[in-house]
C-alpha positions in Angstrom: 90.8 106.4 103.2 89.3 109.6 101.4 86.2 110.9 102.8 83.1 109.1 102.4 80.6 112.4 102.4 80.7 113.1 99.0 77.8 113.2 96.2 77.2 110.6 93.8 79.3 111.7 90.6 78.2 111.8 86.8 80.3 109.1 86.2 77.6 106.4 87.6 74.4 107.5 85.9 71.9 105.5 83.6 72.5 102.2 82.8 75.4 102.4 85.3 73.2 103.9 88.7 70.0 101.2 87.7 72.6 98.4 87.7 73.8 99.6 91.0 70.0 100.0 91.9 69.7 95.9 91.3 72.6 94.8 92.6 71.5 96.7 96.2 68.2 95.6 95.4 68.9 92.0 95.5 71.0 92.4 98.9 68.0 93.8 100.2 66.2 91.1 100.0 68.6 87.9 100.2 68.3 87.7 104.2 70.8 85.0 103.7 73.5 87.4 104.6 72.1 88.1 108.1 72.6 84.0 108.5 76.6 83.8 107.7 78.9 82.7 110.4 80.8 85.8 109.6 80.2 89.3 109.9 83.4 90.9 108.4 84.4 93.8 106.7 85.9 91.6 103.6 82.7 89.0 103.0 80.1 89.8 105.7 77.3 92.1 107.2 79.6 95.0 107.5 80.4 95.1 103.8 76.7 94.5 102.7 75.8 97.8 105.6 78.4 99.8 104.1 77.0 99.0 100.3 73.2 99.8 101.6 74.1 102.8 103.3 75.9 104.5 100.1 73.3 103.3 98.2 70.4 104.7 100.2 72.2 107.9 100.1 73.3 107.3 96.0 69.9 106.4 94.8 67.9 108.2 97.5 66.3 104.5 98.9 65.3 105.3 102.9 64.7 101.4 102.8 68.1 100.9 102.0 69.1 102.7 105.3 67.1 100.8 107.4 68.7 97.5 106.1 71.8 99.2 106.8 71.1 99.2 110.1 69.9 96.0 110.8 72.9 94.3 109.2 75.7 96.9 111.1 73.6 95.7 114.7 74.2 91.7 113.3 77.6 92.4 112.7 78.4 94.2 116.0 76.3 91.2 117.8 79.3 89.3 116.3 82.0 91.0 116.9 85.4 89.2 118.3 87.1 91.9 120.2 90.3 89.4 119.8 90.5 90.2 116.1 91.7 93.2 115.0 91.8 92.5 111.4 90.8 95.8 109.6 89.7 93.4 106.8 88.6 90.0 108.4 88.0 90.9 112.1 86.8 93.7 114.2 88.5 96.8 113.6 86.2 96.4 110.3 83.2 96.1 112.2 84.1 99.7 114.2 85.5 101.3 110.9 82.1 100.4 109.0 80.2 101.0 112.0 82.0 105.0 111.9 80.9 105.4 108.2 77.5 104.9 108.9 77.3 107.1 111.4 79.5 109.7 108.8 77.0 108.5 105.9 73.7 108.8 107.7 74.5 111.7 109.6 73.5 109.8 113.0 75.5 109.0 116.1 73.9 105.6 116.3 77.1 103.7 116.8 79.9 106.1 117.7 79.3 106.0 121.5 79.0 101.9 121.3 82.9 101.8 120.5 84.6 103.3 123.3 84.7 99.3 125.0 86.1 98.8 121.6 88.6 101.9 122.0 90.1 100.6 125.4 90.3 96.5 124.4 93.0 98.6 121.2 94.8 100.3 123.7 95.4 97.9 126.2 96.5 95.8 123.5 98.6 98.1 122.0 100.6 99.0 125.5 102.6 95.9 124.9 105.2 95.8 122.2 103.4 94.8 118.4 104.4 91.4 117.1 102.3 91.4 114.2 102.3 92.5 110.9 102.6 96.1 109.9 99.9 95.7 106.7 96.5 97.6 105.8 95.0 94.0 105.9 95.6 92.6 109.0 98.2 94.8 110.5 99.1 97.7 112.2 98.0 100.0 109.5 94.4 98.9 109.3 94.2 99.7 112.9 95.6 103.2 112.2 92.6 103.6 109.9 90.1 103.4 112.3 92.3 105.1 114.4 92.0 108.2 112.1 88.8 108.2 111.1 87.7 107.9 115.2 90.1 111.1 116.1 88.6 112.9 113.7 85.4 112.5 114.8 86.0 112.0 118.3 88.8 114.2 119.0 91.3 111.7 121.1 94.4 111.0 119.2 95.6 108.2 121.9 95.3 105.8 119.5 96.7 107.3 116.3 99.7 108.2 118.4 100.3 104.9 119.7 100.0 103.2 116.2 102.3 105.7 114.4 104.6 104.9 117.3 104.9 101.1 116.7 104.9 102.1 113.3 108.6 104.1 113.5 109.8 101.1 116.3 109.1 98.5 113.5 110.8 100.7 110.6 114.4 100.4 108.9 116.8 103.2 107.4 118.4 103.6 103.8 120.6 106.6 105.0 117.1 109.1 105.1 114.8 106.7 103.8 112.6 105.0 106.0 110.6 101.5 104.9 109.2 98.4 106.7 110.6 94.9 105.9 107.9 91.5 105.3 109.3 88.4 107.1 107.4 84.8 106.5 105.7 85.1 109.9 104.1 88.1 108.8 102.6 86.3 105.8 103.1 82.6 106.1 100.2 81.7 103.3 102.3 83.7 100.8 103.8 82.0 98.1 106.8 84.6 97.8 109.0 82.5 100.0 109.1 80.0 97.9 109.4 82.2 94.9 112.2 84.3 96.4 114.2 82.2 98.3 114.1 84.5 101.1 113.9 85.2 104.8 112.5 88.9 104.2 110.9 91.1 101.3 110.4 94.7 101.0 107.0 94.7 99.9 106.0 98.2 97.8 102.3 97.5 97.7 99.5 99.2 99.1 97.4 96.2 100.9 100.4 94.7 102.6 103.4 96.9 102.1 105.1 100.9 102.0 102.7 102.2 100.1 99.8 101.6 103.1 102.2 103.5 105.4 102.6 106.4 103.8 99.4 106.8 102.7 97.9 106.2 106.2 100.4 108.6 107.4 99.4 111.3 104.7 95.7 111.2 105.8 96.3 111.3 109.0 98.3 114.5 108.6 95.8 116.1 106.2 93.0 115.5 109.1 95.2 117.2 111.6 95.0 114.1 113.7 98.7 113.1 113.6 102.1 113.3 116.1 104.3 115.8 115.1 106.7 112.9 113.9 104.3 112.0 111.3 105.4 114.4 108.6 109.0 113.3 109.2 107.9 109.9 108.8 106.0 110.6 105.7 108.5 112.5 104.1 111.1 109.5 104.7 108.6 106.8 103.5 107.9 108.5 100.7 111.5 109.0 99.7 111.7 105.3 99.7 108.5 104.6 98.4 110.0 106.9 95.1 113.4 104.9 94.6 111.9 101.9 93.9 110.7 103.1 90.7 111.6 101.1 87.7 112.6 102.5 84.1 108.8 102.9 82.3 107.3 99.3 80.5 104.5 98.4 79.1 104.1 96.7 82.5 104.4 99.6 85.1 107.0 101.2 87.1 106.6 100.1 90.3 107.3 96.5 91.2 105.3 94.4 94.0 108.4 93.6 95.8 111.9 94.6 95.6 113.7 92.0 94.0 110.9 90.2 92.1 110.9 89.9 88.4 107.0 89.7 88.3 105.6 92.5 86.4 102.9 93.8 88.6 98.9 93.6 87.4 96.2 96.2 87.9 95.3 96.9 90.9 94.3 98.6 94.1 96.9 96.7 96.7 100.1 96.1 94.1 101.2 97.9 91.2 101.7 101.4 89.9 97.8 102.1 90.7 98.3 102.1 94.4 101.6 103.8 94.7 100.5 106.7 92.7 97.5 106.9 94.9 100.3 107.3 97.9 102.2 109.6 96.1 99.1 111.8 95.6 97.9 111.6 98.9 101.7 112.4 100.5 101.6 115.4 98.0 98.6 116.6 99.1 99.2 116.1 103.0 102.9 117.9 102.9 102.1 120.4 100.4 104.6 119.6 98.1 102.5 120.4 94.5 105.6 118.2 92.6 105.2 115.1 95.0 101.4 115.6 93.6 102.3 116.0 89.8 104.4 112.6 90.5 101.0 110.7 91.6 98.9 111.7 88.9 102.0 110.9 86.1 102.2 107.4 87.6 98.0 107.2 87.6 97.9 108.6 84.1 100.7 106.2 82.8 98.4 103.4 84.8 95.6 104.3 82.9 97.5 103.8 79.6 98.1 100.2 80.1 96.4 97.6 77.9 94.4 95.2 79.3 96.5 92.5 78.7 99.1 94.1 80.3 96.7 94.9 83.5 95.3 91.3 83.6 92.0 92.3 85.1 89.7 89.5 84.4 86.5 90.3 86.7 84.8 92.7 87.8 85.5 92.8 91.7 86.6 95.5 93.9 89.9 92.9 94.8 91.9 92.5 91.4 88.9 93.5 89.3 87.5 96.7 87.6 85.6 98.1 90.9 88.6 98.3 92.9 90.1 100.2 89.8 87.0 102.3 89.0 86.9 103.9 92.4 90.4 104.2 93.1 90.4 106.4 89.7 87.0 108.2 91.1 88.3 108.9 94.3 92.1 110.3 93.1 90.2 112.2 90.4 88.5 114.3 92.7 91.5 114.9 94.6 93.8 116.2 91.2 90.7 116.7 88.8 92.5 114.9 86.3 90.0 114.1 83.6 92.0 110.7 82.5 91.3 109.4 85.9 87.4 109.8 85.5 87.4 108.7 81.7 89.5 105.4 82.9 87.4 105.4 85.8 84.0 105.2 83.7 85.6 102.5 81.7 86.1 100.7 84.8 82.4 101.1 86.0 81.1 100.1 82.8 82.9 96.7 83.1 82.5 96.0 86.6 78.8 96.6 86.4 77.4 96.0 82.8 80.1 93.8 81.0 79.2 89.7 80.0 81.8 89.4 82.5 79.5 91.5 85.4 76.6 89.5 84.3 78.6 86.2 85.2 78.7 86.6 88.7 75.5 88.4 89.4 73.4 88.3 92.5 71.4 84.9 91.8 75.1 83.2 91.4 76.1 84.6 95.1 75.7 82.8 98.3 77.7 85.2 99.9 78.0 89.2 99.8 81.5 89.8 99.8 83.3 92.9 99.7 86.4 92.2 98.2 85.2 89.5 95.9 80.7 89.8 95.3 78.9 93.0 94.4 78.9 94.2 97.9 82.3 94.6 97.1 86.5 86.9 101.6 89.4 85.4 101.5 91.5 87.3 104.3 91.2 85.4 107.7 91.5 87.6 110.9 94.6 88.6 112.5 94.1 87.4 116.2 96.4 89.1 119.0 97.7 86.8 121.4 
């Protein structure tokens, strides 16, 4: 959710940028990806578009672009406007289809999504019964939402999200949070584990923590409702009480309630909510809300790796989700711990035994969340 127009950084160069070189390299010429029954952001053409058109801006590779383009026009070709899974249906498609256009300096696609625009909004007139998550929810939607105001200028959508967004929402005298219940996430084994009929999930992929930070960006890019800050500060406020006395195992828990410590990662865990806390500092102002973020990234980065459980080098659970998350908050606080993690990170996704387990010739897919282009998350439908 930061902004994708920035340079390459020192932190991938040698060894690093070549393997990064090969790794596109390879997509470039497995065509098997343009023949996948799929065409998602988590394990499809979008993801392998979005990974050629950083790298033909990363390594300077006009080649790269081109593919880029032919696999974001194979994705559209497939796109189910029924699904409006940010990760597994088509609000993907129109969010990688924007970055292109943002990465390449191009309108190619921009004006192609205003059929897309009106299929949201007329599904969004009626009352949400689905899940409030980044995934599959609510809050994936208000990411493209976002990034399409800001380039477009029509905050219709934004609005209307944020607005399901405070009808679905619960109090703890001022603090505001969203609630999980099994039909949000029937294939989760939590149920079972919890004996419950709801969770409060703290988690960036499918709980609080993807609020607030959706509502933080969308404040910083001047794109939000006037309740928004309200909101944010409230969430937030929430979002800081469910910190846990410091461990070896992180402060922040997954869900309220559960005695799990959490692992390193992107979507649970300390990692995430000190990106939120960062990104709320930075949207509101508030310079301690900011100082919070980078304590609870900088404890993060402290943790052993047995404690982390990282154990490959994916963006989903593995090192590359960790690297740029670090990258990313780093040059939002210029924390130098962030970037020295960060590299650490790199150097495993890409160039660790581990790395060279699962390279290219090993893939029959490109995915995302789980390949070097980055499938597991099935598309949430609207009925």
């Amino acid at each position: 959710m930061y902004s994708t127009s920035l340079p390459i950084d020192p932190t991938l160069a040698g060894q690093l940028l070549e393997r990064a070189d090969t790794i596109c390299h390879s997509v470039l010429h497995d065509r098997n990806v343009l023949d996948l029954p799929y065409a998602s952001l988590s394990a499809g053409a979008a993801a392998a578009a979005t990974l050629m058109a950083h790298g033909a801006i990363a390594l300077d590779r006009p080649r790269y672009a081109d593919y880029a383009y032919e696999l974001m026009d194979h994705a559209l070709s497939r796109m189910d406007l029924g699904a409006w899974s940010l990760f597994g249906g088509s609000t993907g498609l129109a969010l990688c289809a924007l970055q292109l256009d943002a990465l390449l300096d191009s309108d190619e696609y921009s004006r192609s999504l205003d059929d897309y625009d009106e299929v949201l909004r007329a599904g969004l007139s009626r009352p949400w019964a689905g899940h409030y998550d980044l995934v599959s929810g609510l809050c994936g939607i208000g990411v493209y939402s976002v990034a399409r105001a800001s380039r477009q200028g029509d905050h219709t959508l934004v609005d209307t999200v944020f607005a399901h967004l405070e009808a679905m929402s619960s109090f703890q005298g001022e603090r505001q949070y969203w609630a999980t219940t099994p039909a949000m996430m029937p294939w989760s084994p939590m149920w079972q584990r919890l004996n419950t009929d709801m969770v409060w999930d703290v988690g960036m992929a499918h709980g609080n923590a993807g609020v607030s930070a959706l509502l933080a960006k969308a404040i910083e890019r001047e794109v939000a409702p006037a309740s928004a800050t309200t909101m944010l500060r409230n969430s937030i406020a929430w979002l800081r009480a469910c910190e846990m006395p410091r461990s070896a195992d992180g402060a922040f828990p997954n869900l309220i309630g559960d005695p799990n410590p959490s692992r390193g990662a992107w979507c649970y865990g300390d990692f995430g909510v000190g990106n939120a806390l960062l990104l709320a500092g930075h949207a509101l102002e508030d310079a301690s809300l900011s100082d919070d973020g980078v304590r609870v990234l900088r404890a993060a980065c402290l943790r052993s790796e047995a404690s982390l459980q990282v154990d490959n080098p994916w963006l989903c659970h593995g090192h590359a989700g960790l690297a740029h998350l670090l990258n990313r908050t780093f040059r939002a606080c210029g924390a130098d711990e962030l970037l020295q993690r960060a590299g650490s990170f790199y150097q495993q996704a890409l160039c660790s035994e581990a790395a060279h387990m699962y390279g290219p010739q090993e893939r029959t897919t490109w995915s995302f969340l789980d390949a070097y282009s980055g499938e597991r998350d099935q598309p949430f439908r609207r009925t």
